[in-house]
C-alpha positions, -999 to 999 in steps of 0.1 A, spaced: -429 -456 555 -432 -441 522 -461 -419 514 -472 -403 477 -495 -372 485 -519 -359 461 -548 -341 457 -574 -320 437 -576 -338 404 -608 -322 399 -618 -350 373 -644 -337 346 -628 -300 351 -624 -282 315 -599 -251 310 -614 -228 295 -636 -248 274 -605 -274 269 -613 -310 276 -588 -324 302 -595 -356 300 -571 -373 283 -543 -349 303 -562 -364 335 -555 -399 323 -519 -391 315 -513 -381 352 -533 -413 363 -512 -435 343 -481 -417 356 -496 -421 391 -495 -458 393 -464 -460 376 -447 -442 400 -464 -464 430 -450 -493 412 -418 -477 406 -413 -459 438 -425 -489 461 -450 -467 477 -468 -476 508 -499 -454 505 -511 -428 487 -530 -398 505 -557 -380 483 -563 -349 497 -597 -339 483 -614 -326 452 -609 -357 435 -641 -344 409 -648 -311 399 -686 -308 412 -709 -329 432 -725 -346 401 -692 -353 379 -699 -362 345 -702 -403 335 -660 -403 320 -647 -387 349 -663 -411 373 -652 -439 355 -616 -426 349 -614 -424 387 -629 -461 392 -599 -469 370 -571 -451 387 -582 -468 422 -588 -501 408 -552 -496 391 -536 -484 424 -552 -514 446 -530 -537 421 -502 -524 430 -504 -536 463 -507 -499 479 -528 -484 502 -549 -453 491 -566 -433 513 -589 -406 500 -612 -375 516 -637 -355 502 -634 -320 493 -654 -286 488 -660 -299 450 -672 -334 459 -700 -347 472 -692 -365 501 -723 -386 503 -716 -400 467 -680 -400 466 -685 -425 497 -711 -448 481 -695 -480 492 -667 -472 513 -671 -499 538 -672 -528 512 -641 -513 494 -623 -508 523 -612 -548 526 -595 -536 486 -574 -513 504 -589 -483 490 -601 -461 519 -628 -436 513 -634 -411 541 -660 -390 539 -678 -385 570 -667 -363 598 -677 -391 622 -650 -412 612 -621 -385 614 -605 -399 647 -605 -439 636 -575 -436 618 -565 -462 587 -543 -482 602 -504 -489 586 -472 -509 597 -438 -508 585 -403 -525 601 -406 -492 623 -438 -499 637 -474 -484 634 -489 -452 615 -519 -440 619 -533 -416 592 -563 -394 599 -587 -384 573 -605 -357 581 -628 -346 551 -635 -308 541 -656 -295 567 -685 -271 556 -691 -252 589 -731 -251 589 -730 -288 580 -707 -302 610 -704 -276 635 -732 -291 660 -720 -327 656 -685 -315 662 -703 -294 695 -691 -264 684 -708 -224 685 -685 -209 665 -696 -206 626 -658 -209 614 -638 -234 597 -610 -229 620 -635 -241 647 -649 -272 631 -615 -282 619 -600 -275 653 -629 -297 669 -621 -323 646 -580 -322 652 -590 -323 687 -606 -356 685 -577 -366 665 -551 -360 691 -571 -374 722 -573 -409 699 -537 -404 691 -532 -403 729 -535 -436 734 -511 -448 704 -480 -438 722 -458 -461 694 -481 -445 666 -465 -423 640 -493 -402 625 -508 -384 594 -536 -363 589 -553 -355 556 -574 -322 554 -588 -297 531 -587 -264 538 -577 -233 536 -541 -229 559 -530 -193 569 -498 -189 548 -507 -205 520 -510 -184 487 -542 -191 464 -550 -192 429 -576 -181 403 -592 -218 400 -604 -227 438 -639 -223 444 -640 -197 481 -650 -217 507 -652 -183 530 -677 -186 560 -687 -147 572 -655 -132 550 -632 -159 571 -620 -191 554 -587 -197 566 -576 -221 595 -542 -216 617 -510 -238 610 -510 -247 645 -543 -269 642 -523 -297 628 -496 -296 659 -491 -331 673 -489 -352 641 -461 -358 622 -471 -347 584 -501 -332 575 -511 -334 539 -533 -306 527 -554 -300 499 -580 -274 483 -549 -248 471 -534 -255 437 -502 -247 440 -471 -274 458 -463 -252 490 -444 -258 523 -458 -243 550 -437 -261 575 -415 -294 573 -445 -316 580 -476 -290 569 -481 -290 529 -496 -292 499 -490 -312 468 -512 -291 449 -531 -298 423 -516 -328 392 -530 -300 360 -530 -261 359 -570 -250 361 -560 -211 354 -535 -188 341 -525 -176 373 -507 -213 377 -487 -205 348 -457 -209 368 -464 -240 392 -441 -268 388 -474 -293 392 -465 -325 414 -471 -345 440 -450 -349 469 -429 -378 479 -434 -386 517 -407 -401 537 -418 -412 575 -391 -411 602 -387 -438 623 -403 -427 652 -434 -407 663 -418 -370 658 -387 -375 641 -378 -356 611 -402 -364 578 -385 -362 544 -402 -350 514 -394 -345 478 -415 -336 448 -422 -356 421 -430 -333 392 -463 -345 373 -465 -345 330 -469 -311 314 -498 -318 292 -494 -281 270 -477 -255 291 -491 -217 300 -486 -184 292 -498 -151 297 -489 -127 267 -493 -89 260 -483 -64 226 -492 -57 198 -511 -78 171 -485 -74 139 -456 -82 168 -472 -111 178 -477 -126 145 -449 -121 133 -424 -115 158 -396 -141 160 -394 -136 200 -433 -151 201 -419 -188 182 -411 -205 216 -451 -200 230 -467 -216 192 -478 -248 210 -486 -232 244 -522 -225 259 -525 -187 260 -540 -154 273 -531 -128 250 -536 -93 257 -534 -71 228 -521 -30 230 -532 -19 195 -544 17 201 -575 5 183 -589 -30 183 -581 -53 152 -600 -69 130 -604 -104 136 -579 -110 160 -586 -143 177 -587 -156 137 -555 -140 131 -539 -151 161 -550 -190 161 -530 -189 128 -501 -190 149 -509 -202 181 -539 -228 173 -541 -230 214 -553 -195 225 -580 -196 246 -583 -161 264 -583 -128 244 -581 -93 261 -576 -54 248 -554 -29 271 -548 -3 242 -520 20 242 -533 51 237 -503 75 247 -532 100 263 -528 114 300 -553 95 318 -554 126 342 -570 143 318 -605 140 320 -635 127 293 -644 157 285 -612 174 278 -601 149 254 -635 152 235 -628 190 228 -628 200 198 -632 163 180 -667 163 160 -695 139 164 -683 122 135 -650 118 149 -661 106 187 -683 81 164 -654 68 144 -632 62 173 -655 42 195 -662 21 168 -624 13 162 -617 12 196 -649 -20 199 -643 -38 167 -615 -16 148 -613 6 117 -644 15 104 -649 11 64 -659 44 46 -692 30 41 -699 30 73 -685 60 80 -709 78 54 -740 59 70 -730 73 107 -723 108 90 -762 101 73 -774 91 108 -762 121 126 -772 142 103 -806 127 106 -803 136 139 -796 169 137 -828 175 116 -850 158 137 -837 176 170 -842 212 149 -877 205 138 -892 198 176 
């Protein structure tokens, strides 16, 4: 049985005012190619297929087009909710659109009636068990603890008491969550319940390959616990993923070894997180390679340049974040007041200016020397 495992396309998501769209479509197209040319069984979606509850008009129908693409190819696809959907819409219709092949679960109530595969090895039974908002689910689930580890434990439980009677059954869950072990990212949304938001490995013993989503980074946490991550980088700290989805091989018996290899997703314009100088950067020939890159560029001038995002975007037309960490070469253990002592009012002026917006011109220089010295006159006449 061979599985494709996705998740989080977060469909109508911008970076950093960036449309994505058309990168979002690229990975779609790229999606069902590879189902065609991999001979994939089923494709898992493991949540946060749209960005927030009420996705914009394009997204939605961008992801009407990838699942009516995928049902051609004769595949299964099976697809949960997540913390950035809304389950009740993103299930409008599941049970008409289940006969398509195209499996929307979205309900809690259905996490232990398992979509049902075959191969030449026999059954499969994948559970999809939708993100879990404790407050939501926790007294259909019977449970008194306000945790996600509780709800989603409830949930696994049901799983494996179903499971129990499918003794010939190899098995998959999807979830989305957050798994101890697993290292996070700028660009997911906390789903933290009283400070707590993770969930133990161990809550997906019993099944032979769990496929996780909600973190945005591909990660193993064992052989048969991961997560694809997400198709597109949604922050700077993913600057060095390798985005993908993951390429699911099913034994041939309940609890034989699963096989899984990555499939690396297209690179729509690569990251990068840059720091120095502004001159350096313009015209340094060690910057050349990161021209057609997204950045963040944090600049060390000792005092702040004019125009600098101008001035940089001449060279790199795709920076999108701009930060100051100036160099000042001063001993930070030395306190405000010492290194105020002995500089005039004037000076302390002119230097917080050039340190905000740079340099100031003389002008302006003789109109805070004029205010001052306004100052001064109106303090010695009360």
């Amino acid at each position: 049985m061979r599985l494709l495992h996705t998740s989080d396309w977060h469909l109508g998501r911008s970076f950093h005012r960036e449309d994505l769209l058309s990168a979002q479509a690229r990975f779609v197209d790229f999606l069902v190619d590879t189902v065609r040319s991999e001979g994939v069984d089923a494709v898992l979606v493991s949540g946060d297929v749209y960005d927030r509850a009420l996705p914009p008009v394009d997204a939605v129908t961008l992801c009407d087009d990838a699942l009516r693409r995928l049902a051609g190819t004769g595949a299964r696809v099976v697809l949960i909710s997540g913390n950035h959907d809304s389950a009740r819409r993103l299930g409008f219709g599941s049970g008409l659109i289940d006969t398509a092949g195209i499996h929307l679960r979205t309900d809690v109530a259905a996490a232990d009636r398992p979509v049902l595969l075959e191969d030449g090895h026999g059954p499969v039974a994948v559970y999809a068990v939708p993100y879990l908002e404790p407050d939501a689910v926790r007294a259909e689930l019977g449970c008194d603890d306000r945790s996600h580890a509780a709800v989603l434990g409830a949930a696994m439980a049901r799983v494996r008491d179903d499971l129990a009677g499918r003794a010939d059954s190899r098995s998959v869950v999807l979830a989305h969550a957050f798994v101890v072990g697993g290292e996070a990212s700028e660009s997911e949304r906390d789903i933290s319940v009283g400070g707590v938001s993770s969930v133990p490995r161990s809550v997906f013993d019993g099944v032979d390959y769990a496929a996780l989503g909600h973190l945005h980074g591909a990660q193993r946490l064992s052989d048969g616990v991961r997560y694809s991550g997400s198709p597109l980088p949604f922050s700077f700290s993913e600057e060095h993923h390798t985005k993908a989805m993951l390429m699911v091989e099913l034994g041939a018996s309940p609890g034989a070894p699963v096989q899984v290899s990555t499939v690396p997703t297209p690179v729509h314009r690569p990251l990068a997180r840059v720091t120095g100088r502004l001159d350096d950067l313009l015209t340094g020939d060690r910057w050349a390679a990161f021209e057609g890159h997204y950045l963040q560029v944090t600049l060390t001038d000792p005092t702040r340049p004019r125009e600098p995002m101008e001035r940089l975007r001449r060279r790199f037309p795709h920076v999108l974040v701009l930060g100051f960490a100036p160099e000042t070469g001063s001993d930070p253990a030395r306190s405000y007041a010492q290194r105020m002592r002995g500089r005039s009012d004037l000076e302390v002026a002119t230097d917080f200016v050039a340190h905000v917006r740079g340099p100031a011109e003389p002008a302006e220089v003789d109109l805070l020397a004029a205010a001052l010295e306004g100052a001064r006159v109106d303090e010695s006449a009360r």
